[in-house]
C-alpha positions in Angstrom: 0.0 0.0 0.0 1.3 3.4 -1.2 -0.5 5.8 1.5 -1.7 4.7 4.6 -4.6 7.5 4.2 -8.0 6.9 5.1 -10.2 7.0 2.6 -13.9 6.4 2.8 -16.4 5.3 -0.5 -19.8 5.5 -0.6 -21.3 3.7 -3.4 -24.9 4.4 -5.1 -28.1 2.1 -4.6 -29.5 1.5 -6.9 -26.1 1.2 -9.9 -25.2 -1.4 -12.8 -27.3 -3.3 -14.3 -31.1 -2.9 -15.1 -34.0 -6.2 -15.7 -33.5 -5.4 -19.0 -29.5 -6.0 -19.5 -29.6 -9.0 -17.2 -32.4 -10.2 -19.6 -30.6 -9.9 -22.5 -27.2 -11.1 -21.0 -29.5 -14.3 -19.8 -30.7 -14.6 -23.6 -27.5 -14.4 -25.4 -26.6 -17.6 -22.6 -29.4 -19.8 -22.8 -29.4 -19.6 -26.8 -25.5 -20.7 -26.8 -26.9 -23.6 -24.2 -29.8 -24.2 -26.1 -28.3 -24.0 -29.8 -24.3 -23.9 -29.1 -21.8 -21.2 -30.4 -21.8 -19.6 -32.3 -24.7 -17.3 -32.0 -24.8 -14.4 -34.0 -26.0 -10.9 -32.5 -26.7 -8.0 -34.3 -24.3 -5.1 -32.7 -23.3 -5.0 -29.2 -26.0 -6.8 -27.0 -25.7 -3.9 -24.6 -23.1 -0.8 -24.5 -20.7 -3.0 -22.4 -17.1 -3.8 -24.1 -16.3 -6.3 -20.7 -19.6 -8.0 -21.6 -19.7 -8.2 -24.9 -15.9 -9.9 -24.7 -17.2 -12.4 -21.9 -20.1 -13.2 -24.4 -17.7 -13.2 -27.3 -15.4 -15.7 -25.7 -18.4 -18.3 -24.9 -19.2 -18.2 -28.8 -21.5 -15.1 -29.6 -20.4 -13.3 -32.4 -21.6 -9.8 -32.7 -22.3 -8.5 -36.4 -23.0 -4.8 -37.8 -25.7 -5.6 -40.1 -27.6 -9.1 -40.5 -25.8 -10.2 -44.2 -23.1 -10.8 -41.9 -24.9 -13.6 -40.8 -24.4 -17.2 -42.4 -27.8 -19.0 -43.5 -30.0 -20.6 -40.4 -27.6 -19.2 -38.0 -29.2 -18.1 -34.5 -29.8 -14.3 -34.8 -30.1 -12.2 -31.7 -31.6 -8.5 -31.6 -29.8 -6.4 -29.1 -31.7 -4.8 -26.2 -31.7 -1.3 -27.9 -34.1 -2.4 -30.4 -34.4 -2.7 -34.3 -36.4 -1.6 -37.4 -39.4 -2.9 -39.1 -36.8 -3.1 -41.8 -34.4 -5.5 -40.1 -37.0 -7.5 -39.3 -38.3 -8.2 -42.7 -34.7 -8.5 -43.8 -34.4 -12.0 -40.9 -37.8 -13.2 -42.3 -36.9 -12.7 -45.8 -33.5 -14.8 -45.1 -35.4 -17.2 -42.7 -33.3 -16.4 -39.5 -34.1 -18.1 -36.4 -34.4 -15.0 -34.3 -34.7 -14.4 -30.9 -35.4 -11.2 -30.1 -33.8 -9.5 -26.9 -35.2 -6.3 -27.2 -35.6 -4.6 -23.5 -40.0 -4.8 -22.8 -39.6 -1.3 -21.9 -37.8 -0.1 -25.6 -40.8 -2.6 -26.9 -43.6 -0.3 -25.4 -42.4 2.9 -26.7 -42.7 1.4 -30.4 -46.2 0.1 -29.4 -46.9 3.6 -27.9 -45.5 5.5 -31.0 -47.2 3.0 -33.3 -50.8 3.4 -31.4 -50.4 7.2 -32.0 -49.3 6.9 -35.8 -52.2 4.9 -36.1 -54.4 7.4 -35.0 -53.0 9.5 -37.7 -50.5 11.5 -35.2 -47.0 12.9 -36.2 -44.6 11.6 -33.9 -41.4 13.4 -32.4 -38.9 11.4 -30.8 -37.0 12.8 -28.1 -33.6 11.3 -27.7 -30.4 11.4 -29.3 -29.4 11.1 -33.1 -27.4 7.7 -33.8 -28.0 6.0 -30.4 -28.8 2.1 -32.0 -32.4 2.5 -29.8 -33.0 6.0 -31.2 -32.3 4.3 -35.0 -34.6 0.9 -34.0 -37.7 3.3 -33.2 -37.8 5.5 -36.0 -38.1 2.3 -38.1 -40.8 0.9 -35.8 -42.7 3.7 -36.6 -44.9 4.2 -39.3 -43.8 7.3 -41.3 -40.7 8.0 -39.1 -40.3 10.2 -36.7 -39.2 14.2 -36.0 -35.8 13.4 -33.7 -35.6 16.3 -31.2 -32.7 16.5 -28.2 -32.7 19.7 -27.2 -35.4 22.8 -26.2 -34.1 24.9 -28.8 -34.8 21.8 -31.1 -38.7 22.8 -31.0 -38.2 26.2 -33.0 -37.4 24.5 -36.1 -40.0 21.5 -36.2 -42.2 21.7 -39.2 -45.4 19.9 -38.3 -48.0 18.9 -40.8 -50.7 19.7 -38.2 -50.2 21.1 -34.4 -53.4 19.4 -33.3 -52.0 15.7 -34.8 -48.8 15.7 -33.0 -47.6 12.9 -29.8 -44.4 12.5 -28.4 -42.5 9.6 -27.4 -38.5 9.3 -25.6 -36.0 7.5 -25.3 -35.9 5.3 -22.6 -32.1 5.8 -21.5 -33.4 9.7 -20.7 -35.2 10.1 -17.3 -37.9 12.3 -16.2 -35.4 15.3 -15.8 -33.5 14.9 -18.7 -37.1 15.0 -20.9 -38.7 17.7 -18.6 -37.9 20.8 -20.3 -37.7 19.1 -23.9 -41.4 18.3 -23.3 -42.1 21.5 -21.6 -41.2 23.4 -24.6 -43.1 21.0 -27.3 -46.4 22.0 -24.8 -45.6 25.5 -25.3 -45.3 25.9 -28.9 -47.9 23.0 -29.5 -50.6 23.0 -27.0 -52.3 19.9 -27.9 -49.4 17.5 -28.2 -50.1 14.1 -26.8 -47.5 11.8 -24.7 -47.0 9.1 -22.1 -47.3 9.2 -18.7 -44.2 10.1 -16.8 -44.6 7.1 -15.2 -43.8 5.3 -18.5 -39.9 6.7 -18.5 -37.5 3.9 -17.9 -37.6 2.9 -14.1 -34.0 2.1 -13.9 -32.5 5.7 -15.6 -34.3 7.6 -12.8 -33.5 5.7 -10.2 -29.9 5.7 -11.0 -30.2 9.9 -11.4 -32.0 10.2 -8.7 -29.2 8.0 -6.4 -26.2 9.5 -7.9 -27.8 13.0 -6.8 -28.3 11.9 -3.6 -24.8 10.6 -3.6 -23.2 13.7 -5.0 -24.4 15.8 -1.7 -21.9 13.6 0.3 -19.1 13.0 -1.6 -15.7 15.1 -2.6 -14.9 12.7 -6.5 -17.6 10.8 -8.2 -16.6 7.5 -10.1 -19.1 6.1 -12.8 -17.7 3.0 -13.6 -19.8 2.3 -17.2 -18.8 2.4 -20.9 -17.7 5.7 -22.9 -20.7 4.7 -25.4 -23.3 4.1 -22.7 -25.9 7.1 -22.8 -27.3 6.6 -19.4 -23.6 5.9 -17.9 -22.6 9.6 -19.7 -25.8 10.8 -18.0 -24.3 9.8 -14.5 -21.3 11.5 -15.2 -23.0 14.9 -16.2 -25.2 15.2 -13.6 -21.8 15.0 -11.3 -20.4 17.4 -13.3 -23.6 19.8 -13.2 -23.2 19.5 -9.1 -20.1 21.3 -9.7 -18.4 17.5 -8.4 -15.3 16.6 -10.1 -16.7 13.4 -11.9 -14.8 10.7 -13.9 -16.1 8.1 -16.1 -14.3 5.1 -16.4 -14.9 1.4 -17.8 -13.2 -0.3 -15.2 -10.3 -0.3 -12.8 -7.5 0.7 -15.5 -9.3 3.6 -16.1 -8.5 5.0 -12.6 -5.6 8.0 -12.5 -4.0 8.1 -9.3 -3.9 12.2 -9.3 -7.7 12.5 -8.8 -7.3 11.3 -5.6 -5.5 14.2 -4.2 -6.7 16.0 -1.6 -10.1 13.9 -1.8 -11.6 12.2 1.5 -14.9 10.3 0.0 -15.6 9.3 -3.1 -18.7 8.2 -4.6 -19.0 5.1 -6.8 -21.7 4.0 -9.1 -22.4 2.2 -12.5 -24.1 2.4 -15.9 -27.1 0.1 -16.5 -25.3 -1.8 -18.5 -21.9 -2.1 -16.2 -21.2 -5.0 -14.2 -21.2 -5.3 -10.5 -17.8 -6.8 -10.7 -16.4 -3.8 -12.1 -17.3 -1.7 -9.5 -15.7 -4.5 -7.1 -12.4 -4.4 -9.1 -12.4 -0.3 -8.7 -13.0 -0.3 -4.5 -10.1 -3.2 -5.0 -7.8 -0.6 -6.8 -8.5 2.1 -4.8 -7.1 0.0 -2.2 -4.1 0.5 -3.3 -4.0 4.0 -2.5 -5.1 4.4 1.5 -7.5 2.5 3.9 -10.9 2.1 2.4 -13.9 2.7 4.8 -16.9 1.4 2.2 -20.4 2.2 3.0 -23.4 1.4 0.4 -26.5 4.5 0.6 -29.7 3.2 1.5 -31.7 3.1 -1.6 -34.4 2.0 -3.8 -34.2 -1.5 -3.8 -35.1 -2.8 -7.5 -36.9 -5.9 -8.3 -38.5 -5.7 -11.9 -37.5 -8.9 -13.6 -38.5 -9.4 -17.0 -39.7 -13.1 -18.9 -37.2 -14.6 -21.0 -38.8 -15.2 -24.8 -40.6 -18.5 -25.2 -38.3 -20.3 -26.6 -35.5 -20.1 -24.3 -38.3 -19.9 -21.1 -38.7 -23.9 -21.8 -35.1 -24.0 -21.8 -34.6 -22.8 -18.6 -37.2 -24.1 -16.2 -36.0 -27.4 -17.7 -32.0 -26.4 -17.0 -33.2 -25.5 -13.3 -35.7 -28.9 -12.9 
């Protein structure tokens, strides 16, 4: 040990990964137990490089586009979501696809779809070239209007102000849409849209923790990849508590100088960051002074989402 310092950690509750991650993690699994390796899946299964690589060495290889994929190979969808487009594409190929699309990203399509079909024009809050932003504009018939920003509203031309809904991305929370959505109501009165309560549980509960843990902390560690949209939230919203705040995807990523003069640092992790990275950060940290580690009380999360049919069988008869 370098410094015989105290330091103490706090770490966030809820962090890491979300019923939506650890369903499609479990999915990419059972269908390389089910089928064997390899299993193809269309772009990173969730915005995790240590996950993707754990996946990767079990047999799962992870394509761009689906003519990377040999005939009758095992196609998975990535939790983000795809197009009406790639969809055809599988059936026209006749992939056996299993589709691990998170059930939260699956009711914003049916959400933008029930208002398309109701003749609405829909605008999309969320950010241009995210894969989940790309998969819902093709689920939507007629695409969409992408707005990420207030200012965005001034330059939306509408084909009617009384027709309009809008619909967001799930990796934004309540606060990150608030004054995006407040600003569509302004300039169009009548726009339709989900209830709040329809925003991805997991992104505000992981805002809502890291501001709680902000108040009480001197450095604030998101341990999550550079890629990750909700991870990057974390980080910001550190940032915007005036916190020196880092993000890093895993222990390496640590930089010994930050530590100066700090007392208590705050840990937490991207939805799609595992737990064992945050252990291998408190264990590096240990390196530099006597850790005193202390996890918040917090919203304790227990949504759990079914696996799809075909691997449900699977795994009650794995566990009988």
């Amino acid at each position: 040990m370098t410094d015989q310092r105290k330091i103490r950690v706090l770490l966030a509750q809820p962090r890491g990964f979300c019923a939506g991650v650890e369903r499609a993690i479990e999915i990419v699994n059972h269908a390389l137990d089910k089928y064997g390796p390899p299993v193809y899946v269309r772009h990173e299964i969730v915005h995790n490089r240590h996950v993707v690589e754990t996946l990767r060495a079990k047999g799962a290889r992870f394509v761009n586009e689906l003519d990377e994929v040999p005939e009758g190979a095992v196609t998975v969808f990535s939790a983000h979501g795809v197009s009406q487009e790639v969809i055809g594409e599988a059936k026209h190929r006749n992939l056996p696809v299993i589709d691990a699309t998170c059930p939260l990203v699956s009711k914003v399509h049916k959400e933008g779809q029930r208002y398309a079909g109701r003749g609405y024009e829909i605008i999309l809050i969320g950010h241009e070239g995210h894969p989940e932003v790309e998969g819902t504009r093709g689920q939507i018939p007629g695409g969409v209007l992408l707005i990420s920003d207030p200012n965005d509203t001034d330059r939306l031309k509408v084909q009617d102000p009384n027709k309009l809904a809008y619909i967001t991305q799930t990796t934004l929370s309540v606060d990150d849409t608030k004054d995006v959505i407040e600003a569509l109501k302004k300039r169009f009165p009548n726009i339709q849209g989900p209830d709040v309560k329809n925003i991805c549980y997991a992104t505000q509960n992981r805002q809502e923790s890291v501001r709680h843990l902000a108040k009480k902390v001197d450095l604030l560690l998101v341990v999550g990849a550079p890629n990750s949209s909700n991870s990057n939230r974390l980080c910001e919203i550190g940032l915007e508590m005036g916190l020196p705040s880092y993000l890093i995807e895993d222990s390496q990523g640590l930089e010994q100088a930050w530590l100066d003069g700090i007392a208590t640092i705050g840990i937490t992790a991207g939805a799609s960051a595992p737990e064992q990275l945050v252990q291998e950060v408190i264990q590096r940290l240990g390196d530099f002074g006597d850790l005193e580690v202390e996890a918040l009380d917090g919203i304790e999360e227990n949504v759990q989402f079914k696996l799809p049919a075909e691997l449900l069988n699977h795994k009650q008869a794995a566990s009988a």
